[in-house]
N, CA and C atoms as a LAMMPS dump frame, in Angstrom:
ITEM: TIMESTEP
0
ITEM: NUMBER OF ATOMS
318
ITEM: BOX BOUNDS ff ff ff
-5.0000000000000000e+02 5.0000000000000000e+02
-5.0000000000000000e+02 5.0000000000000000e+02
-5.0000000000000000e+02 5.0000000000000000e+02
ITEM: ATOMS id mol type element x y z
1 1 1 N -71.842 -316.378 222.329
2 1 2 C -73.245 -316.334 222.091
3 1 3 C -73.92 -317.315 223.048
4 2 1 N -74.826 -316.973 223.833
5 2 2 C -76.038 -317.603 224.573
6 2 3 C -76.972 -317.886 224.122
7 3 1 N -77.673 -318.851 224.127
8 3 2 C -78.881 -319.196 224.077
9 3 3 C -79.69 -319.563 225.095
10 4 1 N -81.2 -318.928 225.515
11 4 2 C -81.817 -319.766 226.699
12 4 3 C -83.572 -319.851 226.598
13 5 1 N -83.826 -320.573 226.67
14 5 2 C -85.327 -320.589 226.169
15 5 3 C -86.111 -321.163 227.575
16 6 1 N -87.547 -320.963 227.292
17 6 2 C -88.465 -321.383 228.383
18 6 3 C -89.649 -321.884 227.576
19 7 1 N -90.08 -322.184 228.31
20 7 2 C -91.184 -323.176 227.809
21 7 3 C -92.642 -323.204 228.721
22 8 1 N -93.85 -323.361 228.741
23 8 2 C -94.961 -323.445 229.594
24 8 3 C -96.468 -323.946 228.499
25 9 1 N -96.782 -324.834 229.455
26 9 2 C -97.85 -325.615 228.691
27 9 3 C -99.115 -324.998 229.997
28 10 1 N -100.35 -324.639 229.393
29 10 2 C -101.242 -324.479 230.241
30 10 3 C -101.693 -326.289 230.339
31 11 1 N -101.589 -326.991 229.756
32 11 2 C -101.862 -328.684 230.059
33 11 3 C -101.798 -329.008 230.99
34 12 1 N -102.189 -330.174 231.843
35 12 2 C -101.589 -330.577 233.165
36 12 3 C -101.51 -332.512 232.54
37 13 1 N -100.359 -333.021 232.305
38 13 2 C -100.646 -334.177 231.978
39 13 3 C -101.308 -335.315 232.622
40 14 1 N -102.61 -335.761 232.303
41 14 2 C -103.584 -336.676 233.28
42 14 3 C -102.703 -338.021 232.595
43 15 1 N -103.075 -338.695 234.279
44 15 2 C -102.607 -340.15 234.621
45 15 3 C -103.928 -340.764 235.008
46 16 1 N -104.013 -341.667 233.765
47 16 2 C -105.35 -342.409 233.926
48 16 3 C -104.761 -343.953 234.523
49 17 1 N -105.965 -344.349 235.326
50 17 2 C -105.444 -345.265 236.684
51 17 3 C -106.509 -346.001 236.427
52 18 1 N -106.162 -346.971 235.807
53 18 2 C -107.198 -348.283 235.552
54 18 3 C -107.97 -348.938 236.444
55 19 1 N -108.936 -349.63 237.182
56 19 2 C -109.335 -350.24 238.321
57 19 3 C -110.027 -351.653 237.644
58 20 1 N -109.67 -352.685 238.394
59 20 2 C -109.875 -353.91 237.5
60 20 3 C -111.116 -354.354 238.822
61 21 1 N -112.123 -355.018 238.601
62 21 2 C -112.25 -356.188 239.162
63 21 3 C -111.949 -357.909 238.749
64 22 1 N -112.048 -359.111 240.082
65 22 2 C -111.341 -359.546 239.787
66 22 3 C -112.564 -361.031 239.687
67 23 1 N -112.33 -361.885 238.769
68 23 2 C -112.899 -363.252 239.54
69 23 3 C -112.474 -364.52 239.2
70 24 1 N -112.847 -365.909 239.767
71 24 2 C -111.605 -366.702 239.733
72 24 3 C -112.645 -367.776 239.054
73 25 1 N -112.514 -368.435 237.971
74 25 2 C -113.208 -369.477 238.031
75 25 3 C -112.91 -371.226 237.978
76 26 1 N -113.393 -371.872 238.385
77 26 2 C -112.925 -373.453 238.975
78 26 3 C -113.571 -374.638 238.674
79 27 1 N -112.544 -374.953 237.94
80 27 2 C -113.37 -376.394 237.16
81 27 3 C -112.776 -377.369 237.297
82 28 1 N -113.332 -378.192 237.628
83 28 2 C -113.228 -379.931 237.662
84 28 3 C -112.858 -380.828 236.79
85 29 1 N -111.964 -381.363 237.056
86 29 2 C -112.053 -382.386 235.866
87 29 3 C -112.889 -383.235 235.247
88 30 1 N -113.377 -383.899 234.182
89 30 2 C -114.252 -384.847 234.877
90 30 3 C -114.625 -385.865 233.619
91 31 1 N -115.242 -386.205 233.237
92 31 2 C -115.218 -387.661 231.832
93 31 3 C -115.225 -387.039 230.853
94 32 1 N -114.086 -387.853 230.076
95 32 2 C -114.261 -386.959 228.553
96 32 3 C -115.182 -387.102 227.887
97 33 1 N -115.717 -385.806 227.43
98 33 2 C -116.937 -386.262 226.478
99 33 3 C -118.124 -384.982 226.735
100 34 1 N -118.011 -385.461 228.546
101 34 2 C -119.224 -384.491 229.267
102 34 3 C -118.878 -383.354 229.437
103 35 1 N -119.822 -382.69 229.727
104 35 2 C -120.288 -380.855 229.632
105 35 3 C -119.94 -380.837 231.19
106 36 1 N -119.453 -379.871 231.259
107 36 2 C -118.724 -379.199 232.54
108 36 3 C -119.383 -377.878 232.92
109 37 1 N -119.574 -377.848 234.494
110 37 2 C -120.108 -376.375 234.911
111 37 3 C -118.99 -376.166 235.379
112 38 1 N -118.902 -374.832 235.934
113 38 2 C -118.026 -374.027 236.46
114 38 3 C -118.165 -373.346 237.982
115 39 1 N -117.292 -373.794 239.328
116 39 2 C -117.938 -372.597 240.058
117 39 3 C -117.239 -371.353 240.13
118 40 1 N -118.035 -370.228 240.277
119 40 2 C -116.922 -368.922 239.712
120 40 3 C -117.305 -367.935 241.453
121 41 1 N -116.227 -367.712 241.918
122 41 2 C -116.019 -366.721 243.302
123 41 3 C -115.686 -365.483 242.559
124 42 1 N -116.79 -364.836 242.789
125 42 2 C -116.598 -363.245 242.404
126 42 3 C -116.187 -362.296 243.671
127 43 1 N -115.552 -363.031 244.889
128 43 2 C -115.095 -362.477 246.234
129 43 3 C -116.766 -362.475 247.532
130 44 1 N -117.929 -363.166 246.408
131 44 2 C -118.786 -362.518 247.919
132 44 3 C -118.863 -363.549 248.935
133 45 1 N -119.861 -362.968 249.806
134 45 2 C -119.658 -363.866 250.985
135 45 3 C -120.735 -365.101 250.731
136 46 1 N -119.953 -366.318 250.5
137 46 2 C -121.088 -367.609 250.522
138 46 3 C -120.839 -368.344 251.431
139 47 1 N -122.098 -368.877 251.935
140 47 2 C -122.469 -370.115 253.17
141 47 3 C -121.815 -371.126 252.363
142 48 1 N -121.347 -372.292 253.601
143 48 2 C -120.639 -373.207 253.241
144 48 3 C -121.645 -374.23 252.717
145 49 1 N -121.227 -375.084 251.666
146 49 2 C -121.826 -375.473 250.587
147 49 3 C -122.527 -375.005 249.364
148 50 1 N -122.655 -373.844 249.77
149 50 2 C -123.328 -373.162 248.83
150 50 3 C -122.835 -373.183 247.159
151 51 1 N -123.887 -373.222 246.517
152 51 2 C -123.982 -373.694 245.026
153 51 3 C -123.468 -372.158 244.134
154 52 1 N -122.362 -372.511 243.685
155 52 2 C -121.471 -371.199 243.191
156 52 3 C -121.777 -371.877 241.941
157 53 1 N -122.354 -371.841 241.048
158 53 2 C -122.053 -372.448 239.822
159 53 3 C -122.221 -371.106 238.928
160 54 1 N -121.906 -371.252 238.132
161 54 2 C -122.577 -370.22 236.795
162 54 3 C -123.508 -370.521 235.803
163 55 1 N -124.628 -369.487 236.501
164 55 2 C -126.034 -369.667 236.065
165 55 3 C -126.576 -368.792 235.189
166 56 1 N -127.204 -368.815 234.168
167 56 2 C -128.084 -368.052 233.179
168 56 3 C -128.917 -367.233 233.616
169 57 1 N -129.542 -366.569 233.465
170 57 2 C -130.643 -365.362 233.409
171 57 3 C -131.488 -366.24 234.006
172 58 1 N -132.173 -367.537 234.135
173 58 2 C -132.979 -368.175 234.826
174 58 3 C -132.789 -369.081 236.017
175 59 1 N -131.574 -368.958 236.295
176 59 2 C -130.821 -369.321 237.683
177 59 3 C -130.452 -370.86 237.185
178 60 1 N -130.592 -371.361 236.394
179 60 2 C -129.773 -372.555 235.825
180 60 3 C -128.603 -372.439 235.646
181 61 1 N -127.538 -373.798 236.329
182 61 2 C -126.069 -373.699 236.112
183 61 3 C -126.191 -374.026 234.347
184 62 1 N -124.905 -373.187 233.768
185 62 2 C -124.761 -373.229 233.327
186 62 3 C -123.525 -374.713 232.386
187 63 1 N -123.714 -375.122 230.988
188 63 2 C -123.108 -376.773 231.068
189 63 3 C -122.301 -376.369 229.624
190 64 1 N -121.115 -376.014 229.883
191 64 2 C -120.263 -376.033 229.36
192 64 3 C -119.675 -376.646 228.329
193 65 1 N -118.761 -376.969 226.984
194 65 2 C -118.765 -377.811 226.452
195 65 3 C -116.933 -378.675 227.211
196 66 1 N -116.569 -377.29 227.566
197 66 2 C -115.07 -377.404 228.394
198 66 3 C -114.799 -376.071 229.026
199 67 1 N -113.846 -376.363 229.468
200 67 2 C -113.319 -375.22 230.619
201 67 3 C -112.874 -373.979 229.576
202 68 1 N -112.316 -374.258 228.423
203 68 2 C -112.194 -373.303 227.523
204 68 3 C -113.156 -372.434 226.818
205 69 1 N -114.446 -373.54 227.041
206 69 2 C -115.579 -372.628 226.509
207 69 3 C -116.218 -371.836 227.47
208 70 1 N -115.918 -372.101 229.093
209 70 2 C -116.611 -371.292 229.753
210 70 3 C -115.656 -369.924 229.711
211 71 1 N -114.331 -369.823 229.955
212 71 2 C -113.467 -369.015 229.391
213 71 3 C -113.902 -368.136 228.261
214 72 1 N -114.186 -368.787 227.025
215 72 2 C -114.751 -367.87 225.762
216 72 3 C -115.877 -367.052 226.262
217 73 1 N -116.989 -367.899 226.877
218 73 2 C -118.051 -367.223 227.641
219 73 3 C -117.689 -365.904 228.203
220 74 1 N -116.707 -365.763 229.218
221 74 2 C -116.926 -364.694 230.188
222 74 3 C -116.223 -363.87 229.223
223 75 1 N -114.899 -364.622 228.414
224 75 2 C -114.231 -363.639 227.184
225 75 3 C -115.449 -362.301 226.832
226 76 1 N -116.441 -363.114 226.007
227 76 2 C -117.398 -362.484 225.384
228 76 3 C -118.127 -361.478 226.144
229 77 1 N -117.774 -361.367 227.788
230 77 2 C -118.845 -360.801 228.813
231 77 3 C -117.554 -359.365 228.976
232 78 1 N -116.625 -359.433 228.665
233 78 2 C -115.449 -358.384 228.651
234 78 3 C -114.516 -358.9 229.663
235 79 1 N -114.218 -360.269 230.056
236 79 2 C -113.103 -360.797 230.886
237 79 3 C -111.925 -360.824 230.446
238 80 1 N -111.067 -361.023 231.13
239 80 2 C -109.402 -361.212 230.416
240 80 3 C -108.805 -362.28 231.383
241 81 1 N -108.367 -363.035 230.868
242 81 2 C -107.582 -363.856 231.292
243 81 3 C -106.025 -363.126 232.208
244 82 1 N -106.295 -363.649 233.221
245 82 2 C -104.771 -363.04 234.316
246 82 3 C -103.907 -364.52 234.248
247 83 1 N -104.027 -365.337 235.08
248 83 2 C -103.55 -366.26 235.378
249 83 3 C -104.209 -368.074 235.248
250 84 1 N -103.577 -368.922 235.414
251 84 2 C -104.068 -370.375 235.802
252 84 3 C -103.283 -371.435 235.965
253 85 1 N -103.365 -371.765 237.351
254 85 2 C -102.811 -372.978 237.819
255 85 3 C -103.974 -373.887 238.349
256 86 1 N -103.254 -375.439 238.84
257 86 2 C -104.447 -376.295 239.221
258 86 3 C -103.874 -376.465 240.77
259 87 1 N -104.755 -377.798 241.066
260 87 2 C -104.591 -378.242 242.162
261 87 3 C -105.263 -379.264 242.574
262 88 1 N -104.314 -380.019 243.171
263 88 2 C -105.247 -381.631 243.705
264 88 3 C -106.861 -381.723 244.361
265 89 1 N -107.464 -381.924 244.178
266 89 2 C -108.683 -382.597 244.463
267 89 3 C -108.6 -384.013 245.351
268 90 1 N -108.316 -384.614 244.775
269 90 2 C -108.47 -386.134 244.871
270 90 3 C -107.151 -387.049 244.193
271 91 1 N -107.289 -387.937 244.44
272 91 2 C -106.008 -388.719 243.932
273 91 3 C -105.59 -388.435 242.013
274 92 1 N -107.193 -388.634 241.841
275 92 2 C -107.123 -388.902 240.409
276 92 3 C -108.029 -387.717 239.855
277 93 1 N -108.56 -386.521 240.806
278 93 2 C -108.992 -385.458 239.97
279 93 3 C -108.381 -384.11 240.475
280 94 1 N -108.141 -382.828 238.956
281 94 2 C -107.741 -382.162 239.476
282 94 3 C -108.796 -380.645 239.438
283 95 1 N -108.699 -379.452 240.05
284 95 2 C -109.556 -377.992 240.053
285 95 3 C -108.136 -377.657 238.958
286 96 1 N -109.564 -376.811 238.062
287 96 2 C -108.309 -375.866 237.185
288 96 3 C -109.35 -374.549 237.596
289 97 1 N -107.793 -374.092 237.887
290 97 2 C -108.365 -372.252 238.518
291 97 3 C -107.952 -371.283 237.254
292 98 1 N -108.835 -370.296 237.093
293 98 2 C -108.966 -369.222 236.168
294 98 3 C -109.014 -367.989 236.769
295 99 1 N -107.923 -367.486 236.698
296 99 2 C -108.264 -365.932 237.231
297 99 3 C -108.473 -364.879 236.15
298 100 1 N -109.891 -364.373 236.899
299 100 2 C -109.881 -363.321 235.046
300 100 3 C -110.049 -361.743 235.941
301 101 1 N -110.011 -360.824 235.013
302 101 2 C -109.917 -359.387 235.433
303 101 3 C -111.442 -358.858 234.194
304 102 1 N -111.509 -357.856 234.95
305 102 2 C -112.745 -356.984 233.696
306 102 3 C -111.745 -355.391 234.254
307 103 1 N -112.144 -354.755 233.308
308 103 2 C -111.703 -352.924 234.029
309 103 3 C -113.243 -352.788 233.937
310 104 1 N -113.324 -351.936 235.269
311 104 2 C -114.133 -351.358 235.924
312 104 3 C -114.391 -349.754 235.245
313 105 1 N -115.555 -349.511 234.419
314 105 2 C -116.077 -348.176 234.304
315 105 3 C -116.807 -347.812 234.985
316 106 1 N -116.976 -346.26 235.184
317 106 2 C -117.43 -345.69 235.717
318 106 3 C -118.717 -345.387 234.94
């Protein structure tokens, strides 16, 4: 005895392909106690010196209570946390880098 069967789906199975953007944000160390801004590189092109901070709806940097709260901040804006390492500054201060992702809708 044989058996042989076939099969056909009119379906075509879709592969959905996520697209993230990306941005990094960078904070300072700095006295305990005090409110911290953030500067955040969203990849564009800035003149050197230029004031990257993160600013409100009225172009005021924004003053943090810590680096974790600016974190909750962008949390709340649909960010995700990717990565974070630091890096020397100065003898005695260090940059803590934040890399966050959003997915990109269409």
């Amino acid at each position: 005895m044989s058996l042989f069967a076939t099969a056909q789906s009119d379906s075509i199975p879709t592969v959905v392909i996520k697209r993230f953007t990306y941005c990094e944000i960078i904070g300072t160390s700095g006295l305990a106690g005090s409110k911290v801004t953030v500067d955040i590189d969203f990849g564009q092109k800035t003149k050197i010196f230029a004031d990257t901070r993160l600013k409100d709806k009225d172009g005021k940097p924004i003053k943090f209570n810590s680096l974790i709260d600016a974190l909750n901040y962008m949390g709340s804006d649909g960010w995700e946390l990717v990565q974070v390492f630091t890096s020397t500054y100065s003898a005695d201060t260090y940059k803590y880098h934040y890399l966050l992702k959003k997915e990109i809708t269409k």
